[in-house]
PyMOL Python script that loads the backbone (N, CA, C, O; Angstrom):
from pymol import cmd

cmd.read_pdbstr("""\
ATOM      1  N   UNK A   1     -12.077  60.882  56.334  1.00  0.00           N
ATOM      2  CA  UNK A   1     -11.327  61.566  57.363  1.00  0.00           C
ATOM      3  C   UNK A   1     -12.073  62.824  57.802  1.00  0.00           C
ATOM      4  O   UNK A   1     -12.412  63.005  58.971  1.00  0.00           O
ATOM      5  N   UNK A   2     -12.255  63.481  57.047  1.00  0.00           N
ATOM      6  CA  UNK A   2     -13.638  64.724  57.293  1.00  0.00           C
ATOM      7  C   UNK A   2     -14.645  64.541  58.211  1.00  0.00           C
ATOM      8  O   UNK A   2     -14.820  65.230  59.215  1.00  0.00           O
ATOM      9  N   UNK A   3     -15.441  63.408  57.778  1.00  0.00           N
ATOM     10  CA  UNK A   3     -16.613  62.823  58.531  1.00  0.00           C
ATOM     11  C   UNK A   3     -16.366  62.702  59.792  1.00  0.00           C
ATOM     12  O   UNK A   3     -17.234  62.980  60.619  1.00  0.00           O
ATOM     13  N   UNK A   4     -14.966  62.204  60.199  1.00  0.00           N
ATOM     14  CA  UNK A   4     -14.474  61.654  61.298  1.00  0.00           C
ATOM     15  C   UNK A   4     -13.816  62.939  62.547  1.00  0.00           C
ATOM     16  O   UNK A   4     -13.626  62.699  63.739  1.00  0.00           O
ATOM     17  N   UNK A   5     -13.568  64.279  61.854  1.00  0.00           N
ATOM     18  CA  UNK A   5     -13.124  65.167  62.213  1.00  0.00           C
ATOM     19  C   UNK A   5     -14.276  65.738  62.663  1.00  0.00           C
ATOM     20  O   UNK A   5     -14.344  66.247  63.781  1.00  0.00           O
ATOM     21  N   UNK A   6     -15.316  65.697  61.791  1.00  0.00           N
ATOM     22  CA  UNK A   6     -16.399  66.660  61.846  1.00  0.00           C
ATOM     23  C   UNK A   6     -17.355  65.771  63.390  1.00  0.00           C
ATOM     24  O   UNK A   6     -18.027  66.437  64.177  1.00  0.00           O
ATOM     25  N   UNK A   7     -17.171  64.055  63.530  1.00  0.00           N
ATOM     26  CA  UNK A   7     -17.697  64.018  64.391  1.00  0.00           C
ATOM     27  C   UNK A   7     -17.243  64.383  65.237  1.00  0.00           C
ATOM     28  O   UNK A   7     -18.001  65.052  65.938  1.00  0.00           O
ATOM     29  N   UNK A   8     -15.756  64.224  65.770  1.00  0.00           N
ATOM     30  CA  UNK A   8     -14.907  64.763  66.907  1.00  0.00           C
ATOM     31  C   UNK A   8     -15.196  66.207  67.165  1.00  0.00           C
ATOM     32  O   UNK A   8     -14.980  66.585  68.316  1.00  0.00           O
ATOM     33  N   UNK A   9     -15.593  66.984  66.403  1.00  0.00           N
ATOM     34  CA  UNK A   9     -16.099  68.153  66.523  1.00  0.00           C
ATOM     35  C   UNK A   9     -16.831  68.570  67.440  1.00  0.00           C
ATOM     36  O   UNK A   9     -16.745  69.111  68.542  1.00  0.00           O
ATOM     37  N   UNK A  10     -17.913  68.025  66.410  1.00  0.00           N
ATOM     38  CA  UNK A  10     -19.549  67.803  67.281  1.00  0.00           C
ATOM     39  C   UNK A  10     -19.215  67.223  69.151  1.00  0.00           C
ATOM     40  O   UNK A  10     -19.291  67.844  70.212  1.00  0.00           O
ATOM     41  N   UNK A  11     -18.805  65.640  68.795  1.00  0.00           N
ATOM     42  CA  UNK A  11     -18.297  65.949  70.607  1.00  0.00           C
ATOM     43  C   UNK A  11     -17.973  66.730  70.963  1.00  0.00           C
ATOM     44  O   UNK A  11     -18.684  67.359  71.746  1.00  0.00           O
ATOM     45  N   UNK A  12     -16.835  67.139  70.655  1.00  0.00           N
ATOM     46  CA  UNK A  12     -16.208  68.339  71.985  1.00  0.00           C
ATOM     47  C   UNK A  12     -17.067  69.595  71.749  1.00  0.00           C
ATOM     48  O   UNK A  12     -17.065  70.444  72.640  1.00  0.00           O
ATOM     49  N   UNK A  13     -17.693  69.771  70.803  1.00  0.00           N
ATOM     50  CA  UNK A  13     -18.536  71.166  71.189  1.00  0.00           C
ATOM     51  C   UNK A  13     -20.372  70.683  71.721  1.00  0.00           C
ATOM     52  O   UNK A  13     -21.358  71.398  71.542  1.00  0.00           O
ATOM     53  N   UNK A  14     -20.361  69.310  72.375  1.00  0.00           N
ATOM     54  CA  UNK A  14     -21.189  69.016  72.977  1.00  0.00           C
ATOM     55  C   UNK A  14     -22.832  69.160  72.400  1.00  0.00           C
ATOM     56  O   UNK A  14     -23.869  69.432  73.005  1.00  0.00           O
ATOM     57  N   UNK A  15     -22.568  68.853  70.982  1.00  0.00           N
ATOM     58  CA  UNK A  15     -23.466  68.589  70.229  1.00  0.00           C
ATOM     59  C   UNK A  15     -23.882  66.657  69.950  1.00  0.00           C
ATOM     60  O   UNK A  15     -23.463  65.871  69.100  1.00  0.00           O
ATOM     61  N   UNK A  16     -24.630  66.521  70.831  1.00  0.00           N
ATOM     62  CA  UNK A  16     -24.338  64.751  70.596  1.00  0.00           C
ATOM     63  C   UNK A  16     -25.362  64.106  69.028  1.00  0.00           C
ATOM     64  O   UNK A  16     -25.128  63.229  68.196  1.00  0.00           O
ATOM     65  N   UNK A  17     -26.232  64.836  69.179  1.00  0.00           N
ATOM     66  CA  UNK A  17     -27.258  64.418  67.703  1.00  0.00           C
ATOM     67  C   UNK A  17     -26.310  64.539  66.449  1.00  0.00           C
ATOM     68  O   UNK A  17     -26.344  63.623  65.626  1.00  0.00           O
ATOM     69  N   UNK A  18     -25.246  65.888  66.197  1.00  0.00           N
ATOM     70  CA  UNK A  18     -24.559  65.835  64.953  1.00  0.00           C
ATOM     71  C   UNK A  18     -23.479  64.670  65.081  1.00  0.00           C
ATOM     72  O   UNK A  18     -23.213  64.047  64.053  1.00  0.00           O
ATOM     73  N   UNK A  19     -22.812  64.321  66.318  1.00  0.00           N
ATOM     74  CA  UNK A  19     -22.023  63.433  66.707  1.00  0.00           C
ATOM     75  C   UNK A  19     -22.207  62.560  66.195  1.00  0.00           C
ATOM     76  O   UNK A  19     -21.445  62.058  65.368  1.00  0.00           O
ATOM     77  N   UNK A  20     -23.493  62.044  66.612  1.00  0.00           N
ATOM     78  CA  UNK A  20     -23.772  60.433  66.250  1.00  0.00           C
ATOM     79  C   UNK A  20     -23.907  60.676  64.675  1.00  0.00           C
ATOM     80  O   UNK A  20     -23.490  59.795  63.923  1.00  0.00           O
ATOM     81  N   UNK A  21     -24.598  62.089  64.037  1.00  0.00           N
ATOM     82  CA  UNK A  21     -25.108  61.804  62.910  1.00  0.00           C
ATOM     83  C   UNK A  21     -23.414  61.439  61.711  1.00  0.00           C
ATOM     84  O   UNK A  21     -23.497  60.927  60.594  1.00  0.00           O
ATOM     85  N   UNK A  22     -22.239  61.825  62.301  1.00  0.00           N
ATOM     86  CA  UNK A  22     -21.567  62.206  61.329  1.00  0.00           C
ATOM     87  C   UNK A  22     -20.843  60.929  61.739  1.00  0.00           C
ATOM     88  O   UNK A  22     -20.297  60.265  60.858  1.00  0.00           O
ATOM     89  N   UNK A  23     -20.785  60.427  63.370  1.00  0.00           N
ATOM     90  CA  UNK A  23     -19.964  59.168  63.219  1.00  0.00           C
ATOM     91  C   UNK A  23     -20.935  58.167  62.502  1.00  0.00           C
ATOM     92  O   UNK A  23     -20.236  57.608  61.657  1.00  0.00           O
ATOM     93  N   UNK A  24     -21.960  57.770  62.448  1.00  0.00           N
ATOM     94  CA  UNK A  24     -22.541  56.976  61.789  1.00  0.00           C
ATOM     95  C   UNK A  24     -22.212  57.159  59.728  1.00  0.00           C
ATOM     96  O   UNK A  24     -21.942  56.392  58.804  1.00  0.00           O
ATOM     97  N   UNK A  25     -22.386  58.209  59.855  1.00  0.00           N
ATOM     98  CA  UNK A  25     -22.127  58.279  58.227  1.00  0.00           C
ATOM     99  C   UNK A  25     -20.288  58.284  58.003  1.00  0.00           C
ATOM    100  O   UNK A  25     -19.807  58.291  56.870  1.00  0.00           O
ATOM    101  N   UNK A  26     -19.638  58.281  58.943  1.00  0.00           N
ATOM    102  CA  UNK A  26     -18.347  57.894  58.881  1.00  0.00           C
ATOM    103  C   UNK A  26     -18.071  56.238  58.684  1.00  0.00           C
ATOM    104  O   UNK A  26     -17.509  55.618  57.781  1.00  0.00           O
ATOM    105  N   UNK A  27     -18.606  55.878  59.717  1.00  0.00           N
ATOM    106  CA  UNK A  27     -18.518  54.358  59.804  1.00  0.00           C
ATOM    107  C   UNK A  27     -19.419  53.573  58.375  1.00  0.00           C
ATOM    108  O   UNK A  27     -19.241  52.439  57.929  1.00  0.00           O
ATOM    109  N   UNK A  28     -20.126  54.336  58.031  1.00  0.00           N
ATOM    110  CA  UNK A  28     -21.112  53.815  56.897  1.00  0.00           C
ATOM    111  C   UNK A  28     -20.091  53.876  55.292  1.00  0.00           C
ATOM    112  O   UNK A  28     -20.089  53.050  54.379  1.00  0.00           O
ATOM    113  N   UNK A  29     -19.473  54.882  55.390  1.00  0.00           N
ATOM    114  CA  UNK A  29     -18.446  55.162  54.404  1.00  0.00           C
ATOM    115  C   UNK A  29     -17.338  54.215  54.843  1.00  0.00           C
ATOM    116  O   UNK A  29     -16.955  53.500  53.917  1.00  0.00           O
ATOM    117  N   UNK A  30     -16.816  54.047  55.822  1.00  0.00           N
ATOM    118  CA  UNK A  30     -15.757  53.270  56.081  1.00  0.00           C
ATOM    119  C   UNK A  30     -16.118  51.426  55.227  1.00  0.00           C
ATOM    120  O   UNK A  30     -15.635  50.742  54.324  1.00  0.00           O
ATOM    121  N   UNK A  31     -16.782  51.371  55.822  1.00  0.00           N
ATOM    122  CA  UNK A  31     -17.584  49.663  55.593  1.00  0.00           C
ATOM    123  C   UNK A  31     -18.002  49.399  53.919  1.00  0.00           C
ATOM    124  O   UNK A  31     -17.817  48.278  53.444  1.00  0.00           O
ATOM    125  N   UNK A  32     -18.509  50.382  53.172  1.00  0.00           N
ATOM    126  CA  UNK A  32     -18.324  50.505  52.211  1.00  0.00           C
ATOM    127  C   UNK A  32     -17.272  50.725  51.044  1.00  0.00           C
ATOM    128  O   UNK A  32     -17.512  50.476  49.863  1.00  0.00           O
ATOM    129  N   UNK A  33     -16.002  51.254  51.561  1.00  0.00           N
ATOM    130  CA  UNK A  33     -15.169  51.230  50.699  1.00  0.00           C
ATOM    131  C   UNK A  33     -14.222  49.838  51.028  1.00  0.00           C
ATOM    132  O   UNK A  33     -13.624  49.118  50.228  1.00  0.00           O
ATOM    133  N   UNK A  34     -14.321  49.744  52.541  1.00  0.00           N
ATOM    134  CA  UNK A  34     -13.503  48.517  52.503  1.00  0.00           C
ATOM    135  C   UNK A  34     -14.740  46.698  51.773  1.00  0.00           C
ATOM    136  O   UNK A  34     -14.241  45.600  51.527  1.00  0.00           O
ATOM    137  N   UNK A  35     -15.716  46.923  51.687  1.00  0.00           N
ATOM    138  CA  UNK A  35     -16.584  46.021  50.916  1.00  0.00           C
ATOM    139  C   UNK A  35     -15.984  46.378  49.570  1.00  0.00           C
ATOM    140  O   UNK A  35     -15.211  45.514  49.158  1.00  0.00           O
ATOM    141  N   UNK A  36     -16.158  47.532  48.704  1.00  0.00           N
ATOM    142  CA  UNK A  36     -15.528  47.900  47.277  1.00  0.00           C
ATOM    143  C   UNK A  36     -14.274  47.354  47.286  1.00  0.00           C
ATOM    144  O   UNK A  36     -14.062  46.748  46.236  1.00  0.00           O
ATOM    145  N   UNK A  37     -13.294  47.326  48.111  1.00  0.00           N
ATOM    146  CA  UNK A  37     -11.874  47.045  48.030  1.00  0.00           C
ATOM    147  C   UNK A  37     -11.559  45.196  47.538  1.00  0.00           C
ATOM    148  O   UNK A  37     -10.987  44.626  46.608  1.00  0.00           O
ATOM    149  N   UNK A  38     -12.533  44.662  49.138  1.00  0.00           N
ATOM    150  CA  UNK A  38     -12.802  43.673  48.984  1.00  0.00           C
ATOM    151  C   UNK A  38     -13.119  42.723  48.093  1.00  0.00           C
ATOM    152  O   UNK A  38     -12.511  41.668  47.912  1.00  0.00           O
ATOM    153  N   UNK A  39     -14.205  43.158  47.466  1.00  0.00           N
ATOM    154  CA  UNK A  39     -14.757  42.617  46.537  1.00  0.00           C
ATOM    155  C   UNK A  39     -14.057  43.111  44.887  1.00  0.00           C
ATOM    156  O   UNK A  39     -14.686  42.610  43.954  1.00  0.00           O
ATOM    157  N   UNK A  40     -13.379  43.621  44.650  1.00  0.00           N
ATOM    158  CA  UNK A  40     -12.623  43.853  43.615  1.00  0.00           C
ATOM    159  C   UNK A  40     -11.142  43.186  43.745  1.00  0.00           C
ATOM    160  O   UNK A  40     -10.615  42.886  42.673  1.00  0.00           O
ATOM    161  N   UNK A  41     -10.436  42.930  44.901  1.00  0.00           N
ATOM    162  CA  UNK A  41      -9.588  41.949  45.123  1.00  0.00           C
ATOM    163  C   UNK A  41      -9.900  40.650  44.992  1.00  0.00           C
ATOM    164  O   UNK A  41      -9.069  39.898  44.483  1.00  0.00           O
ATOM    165  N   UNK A  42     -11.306  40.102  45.481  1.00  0.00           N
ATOM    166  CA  UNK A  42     -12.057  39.182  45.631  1.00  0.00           C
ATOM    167  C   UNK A  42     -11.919  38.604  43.505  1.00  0.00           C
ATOM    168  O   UNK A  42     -11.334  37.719  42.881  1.00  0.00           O
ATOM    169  N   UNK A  43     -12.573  39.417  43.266  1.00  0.00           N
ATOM    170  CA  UNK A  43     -12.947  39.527  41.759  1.00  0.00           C
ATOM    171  C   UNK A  43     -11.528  39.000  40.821  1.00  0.00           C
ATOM    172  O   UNK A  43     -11.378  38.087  40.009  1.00  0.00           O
ATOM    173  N   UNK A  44     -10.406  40.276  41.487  1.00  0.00           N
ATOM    174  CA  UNK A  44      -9.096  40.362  40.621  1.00  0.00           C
ATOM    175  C   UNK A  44      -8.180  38.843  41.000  1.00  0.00           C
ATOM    176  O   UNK A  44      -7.029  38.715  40.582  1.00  0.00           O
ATOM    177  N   UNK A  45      -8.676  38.045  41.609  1.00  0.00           N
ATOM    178  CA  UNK A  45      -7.617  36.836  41.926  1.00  0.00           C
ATOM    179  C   UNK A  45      -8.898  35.750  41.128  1.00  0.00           C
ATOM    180  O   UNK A  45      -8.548  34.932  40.277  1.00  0.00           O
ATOM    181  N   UNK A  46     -10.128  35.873  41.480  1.00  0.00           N
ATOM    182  CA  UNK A  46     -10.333  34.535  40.410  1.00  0.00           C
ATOM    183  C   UNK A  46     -10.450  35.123  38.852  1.00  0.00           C
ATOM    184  O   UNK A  46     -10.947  34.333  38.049  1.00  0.00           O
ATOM    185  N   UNK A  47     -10.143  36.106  38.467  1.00  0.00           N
ATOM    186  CA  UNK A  47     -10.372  36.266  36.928  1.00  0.00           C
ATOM    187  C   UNK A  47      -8.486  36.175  36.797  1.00  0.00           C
ATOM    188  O   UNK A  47      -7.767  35.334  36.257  1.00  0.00           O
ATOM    189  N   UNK A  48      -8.281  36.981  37.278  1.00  0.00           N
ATOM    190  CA  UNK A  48      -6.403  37.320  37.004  1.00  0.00           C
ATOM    191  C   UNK A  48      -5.530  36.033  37.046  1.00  0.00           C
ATOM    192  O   UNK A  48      -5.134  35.336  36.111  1.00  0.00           O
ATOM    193  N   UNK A  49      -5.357  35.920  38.264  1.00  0.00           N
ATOM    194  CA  UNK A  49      -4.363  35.090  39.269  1.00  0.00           C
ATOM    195  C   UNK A  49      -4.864  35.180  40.792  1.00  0.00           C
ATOM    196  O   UNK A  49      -5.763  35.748  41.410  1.00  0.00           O
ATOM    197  N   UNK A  50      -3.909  34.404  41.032  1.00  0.00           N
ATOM    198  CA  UNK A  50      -3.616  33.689  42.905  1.00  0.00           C
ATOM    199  C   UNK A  50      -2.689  35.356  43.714  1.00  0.00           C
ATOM    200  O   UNK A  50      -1.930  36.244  43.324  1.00  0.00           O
ATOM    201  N   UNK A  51      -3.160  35.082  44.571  1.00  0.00           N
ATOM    202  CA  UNK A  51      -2.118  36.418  45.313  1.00  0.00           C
ATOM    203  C   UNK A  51      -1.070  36.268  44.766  1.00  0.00           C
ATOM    204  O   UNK A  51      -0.624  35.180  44.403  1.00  0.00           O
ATOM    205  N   UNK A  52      -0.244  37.936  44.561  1.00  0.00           N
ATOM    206  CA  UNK A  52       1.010  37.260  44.095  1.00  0.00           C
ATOM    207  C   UNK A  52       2.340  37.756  45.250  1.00  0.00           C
ATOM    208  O   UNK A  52       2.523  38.795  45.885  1.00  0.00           O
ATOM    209  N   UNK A  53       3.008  36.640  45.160  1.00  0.00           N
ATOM    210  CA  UNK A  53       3.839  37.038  46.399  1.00  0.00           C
ATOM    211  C   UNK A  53       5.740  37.475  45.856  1.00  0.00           C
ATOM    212  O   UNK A  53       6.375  37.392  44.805  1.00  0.00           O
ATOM    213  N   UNK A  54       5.977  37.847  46.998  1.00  0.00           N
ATOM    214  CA  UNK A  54       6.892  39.191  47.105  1.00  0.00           C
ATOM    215  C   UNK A  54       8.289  38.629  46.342  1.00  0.00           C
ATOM    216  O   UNK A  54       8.950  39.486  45.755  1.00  0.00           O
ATOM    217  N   UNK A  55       8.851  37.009  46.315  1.00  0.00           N
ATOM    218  CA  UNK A  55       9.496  36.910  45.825  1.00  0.00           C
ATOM    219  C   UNK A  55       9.528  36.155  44.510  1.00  0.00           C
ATOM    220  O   UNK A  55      10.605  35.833  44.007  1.00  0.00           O
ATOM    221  N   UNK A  56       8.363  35.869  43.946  1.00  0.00           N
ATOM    222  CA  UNK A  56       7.984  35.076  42.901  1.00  0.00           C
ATOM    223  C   UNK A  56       7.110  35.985  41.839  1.00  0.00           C
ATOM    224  O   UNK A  56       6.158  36.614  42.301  1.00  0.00           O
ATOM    225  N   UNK A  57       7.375  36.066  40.557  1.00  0.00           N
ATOM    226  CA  UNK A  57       6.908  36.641  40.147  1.00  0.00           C
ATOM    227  C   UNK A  57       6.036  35.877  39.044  1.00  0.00           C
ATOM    228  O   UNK A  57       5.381  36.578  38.273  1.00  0.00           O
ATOM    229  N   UNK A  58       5.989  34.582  38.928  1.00  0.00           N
ATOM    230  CA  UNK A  58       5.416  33.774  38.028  1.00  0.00           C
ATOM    231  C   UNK A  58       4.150  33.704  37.861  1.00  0.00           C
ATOM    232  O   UNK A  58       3.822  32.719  37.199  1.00  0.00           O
ATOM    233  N   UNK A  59       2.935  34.649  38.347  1.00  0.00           N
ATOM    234  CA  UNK A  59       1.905  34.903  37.844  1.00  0.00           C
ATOM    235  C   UNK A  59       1.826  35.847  36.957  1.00  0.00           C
ATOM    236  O   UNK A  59       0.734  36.368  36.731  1.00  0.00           O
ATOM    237  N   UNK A  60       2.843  36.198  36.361  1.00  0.00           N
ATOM    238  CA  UNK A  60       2.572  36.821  35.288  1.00  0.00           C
ATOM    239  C   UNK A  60       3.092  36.715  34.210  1.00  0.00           C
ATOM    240  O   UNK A  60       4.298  36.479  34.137  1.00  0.00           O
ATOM    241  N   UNK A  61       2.100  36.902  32.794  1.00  0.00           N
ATOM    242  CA  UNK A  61       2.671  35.771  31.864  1.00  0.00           C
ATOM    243  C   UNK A  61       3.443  36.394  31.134  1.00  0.00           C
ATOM    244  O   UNK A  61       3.344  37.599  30.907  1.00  0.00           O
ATOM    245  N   UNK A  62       4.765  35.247  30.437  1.00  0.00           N
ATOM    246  CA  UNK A  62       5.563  35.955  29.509  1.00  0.00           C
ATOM    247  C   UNK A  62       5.216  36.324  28.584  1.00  0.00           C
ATOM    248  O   UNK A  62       4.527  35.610  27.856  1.00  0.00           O
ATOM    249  N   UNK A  63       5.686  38.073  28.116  1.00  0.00           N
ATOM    250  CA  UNK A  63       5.249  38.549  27.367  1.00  0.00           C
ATOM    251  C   UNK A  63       5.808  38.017  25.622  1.00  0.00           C
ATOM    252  O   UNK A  63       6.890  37.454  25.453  1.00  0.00           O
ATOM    253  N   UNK A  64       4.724  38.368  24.336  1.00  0.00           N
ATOM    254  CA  UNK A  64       4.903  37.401  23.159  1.00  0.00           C
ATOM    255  C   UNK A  64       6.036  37.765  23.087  1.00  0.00           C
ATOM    256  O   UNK A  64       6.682  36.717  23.137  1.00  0.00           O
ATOM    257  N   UNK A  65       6.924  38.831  22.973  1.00  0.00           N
ATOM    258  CA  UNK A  65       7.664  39.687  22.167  1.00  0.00           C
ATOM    259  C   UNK A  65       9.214  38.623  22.894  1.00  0.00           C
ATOM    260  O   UNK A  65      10.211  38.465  22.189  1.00  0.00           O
ATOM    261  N   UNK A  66       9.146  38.150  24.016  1.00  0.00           N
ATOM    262  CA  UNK A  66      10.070  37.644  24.532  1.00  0.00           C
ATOM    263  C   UNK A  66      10.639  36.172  24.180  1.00  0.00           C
ATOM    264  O   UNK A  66      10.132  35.500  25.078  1.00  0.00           O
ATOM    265  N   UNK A  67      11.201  35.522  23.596  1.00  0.00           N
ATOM    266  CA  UNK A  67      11.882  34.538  22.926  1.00  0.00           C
ATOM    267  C   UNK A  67      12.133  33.623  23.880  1.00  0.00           C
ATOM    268  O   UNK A  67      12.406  33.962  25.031  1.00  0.00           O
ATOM    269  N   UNK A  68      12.054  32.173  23.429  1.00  0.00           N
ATOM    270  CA  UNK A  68      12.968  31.287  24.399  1.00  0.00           C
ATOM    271  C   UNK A  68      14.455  31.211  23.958  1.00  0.00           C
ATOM    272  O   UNK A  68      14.833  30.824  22.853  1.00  0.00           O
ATOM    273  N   UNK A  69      15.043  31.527  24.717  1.00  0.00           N
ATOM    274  CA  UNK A  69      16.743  31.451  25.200  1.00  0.00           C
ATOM    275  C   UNK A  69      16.952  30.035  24.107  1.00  0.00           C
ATOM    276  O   UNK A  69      17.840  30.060  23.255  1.00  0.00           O
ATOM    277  N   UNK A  70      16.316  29.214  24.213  1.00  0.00           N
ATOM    278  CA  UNK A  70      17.068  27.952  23.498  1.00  0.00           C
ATOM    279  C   UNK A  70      16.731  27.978  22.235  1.00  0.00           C
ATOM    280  O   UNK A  70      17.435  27.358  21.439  1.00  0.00           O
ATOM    281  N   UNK A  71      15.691  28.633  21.821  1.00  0.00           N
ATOM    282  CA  UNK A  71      15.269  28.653  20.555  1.00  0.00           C
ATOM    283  C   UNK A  71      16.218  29.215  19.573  1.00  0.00           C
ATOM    284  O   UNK A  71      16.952  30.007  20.164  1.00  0.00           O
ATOM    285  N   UNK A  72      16.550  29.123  18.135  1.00  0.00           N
ATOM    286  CA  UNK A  72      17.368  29.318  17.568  1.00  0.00           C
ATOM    287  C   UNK A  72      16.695  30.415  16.809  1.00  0.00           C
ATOM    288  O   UNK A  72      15.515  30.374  16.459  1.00  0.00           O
ATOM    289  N   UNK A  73      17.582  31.471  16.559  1.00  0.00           N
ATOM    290  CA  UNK A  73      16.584  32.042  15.659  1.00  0.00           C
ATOM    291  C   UNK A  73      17.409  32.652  14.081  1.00  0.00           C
ATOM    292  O   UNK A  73      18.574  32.962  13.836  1.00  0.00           O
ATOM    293  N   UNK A  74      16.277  32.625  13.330  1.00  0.00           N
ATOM    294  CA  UNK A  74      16.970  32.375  11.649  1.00  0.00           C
ATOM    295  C   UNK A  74      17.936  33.767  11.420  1.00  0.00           C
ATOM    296  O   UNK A  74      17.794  34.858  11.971  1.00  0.00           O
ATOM    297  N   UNK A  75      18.616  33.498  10.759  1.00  0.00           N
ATOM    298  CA  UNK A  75      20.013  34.778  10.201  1.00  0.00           C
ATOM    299  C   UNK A  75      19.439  35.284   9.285  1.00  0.00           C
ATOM    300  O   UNK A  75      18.955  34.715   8.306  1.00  0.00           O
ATOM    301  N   UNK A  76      19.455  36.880   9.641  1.00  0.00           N
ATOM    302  CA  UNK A  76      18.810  37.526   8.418  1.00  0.00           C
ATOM    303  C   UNK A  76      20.031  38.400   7.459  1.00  0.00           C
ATOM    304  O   UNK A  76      20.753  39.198   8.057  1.00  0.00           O
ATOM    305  N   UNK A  77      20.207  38.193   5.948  1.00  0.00           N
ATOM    306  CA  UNK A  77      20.690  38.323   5.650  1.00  0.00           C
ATOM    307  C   UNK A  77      20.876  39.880   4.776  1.00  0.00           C
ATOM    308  O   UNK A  77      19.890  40.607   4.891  1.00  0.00           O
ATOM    309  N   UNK A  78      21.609  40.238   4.239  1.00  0.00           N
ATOM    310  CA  UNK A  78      21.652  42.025   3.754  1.00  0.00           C
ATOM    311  C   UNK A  78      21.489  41.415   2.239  1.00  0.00           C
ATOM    312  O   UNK A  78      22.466  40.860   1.736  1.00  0.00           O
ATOM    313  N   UNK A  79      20.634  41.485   1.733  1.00  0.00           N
ATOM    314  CA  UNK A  79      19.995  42.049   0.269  1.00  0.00           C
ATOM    315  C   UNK A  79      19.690  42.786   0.010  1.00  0.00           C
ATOM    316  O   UNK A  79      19.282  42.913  -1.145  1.00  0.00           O
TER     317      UNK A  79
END
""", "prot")
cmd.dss("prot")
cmd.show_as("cartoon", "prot")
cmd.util.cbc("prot")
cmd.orient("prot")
């Protein structure tokens, strides 16, 4: 956002060399973080899971600590 201020700057105070120099290194930063973004989303669905969507939550696995409902489980007794 800086970069981007600082070129708008440079235009209106009719400096065109810092202009270009700061929109270029704006746009150079831009393209790069959205590649980083990319490619770590890219990364996080074939190691993780599939996108996960808004009303399903079944990519994510049940945790151990959580029991099946049907399973019976043994009576512990006071000794």
């Amino acid at each position: 956002m800086a970069l981007l201020a600082m070129a708008l700057a440079a235009a209106a105070g009719h400096r065109s060399g810092l202009a270009i120099v700061a929109a270029g290194v704006c746009a150079a930063v831009a393209i790069t973080g959205l590649l980083v973004f990319e490619s770590t989303v890219h990364r996080d669905r074939v190691d993780q899971h599939e996108t996960p969507h808004l009303l399903s939550d079944s990519y994510v696995p049940e945790p151990p600590w959580k029991g099946h409902e049907h399973e019976e489980r043994p009576e512990r007794g006071w000794s």
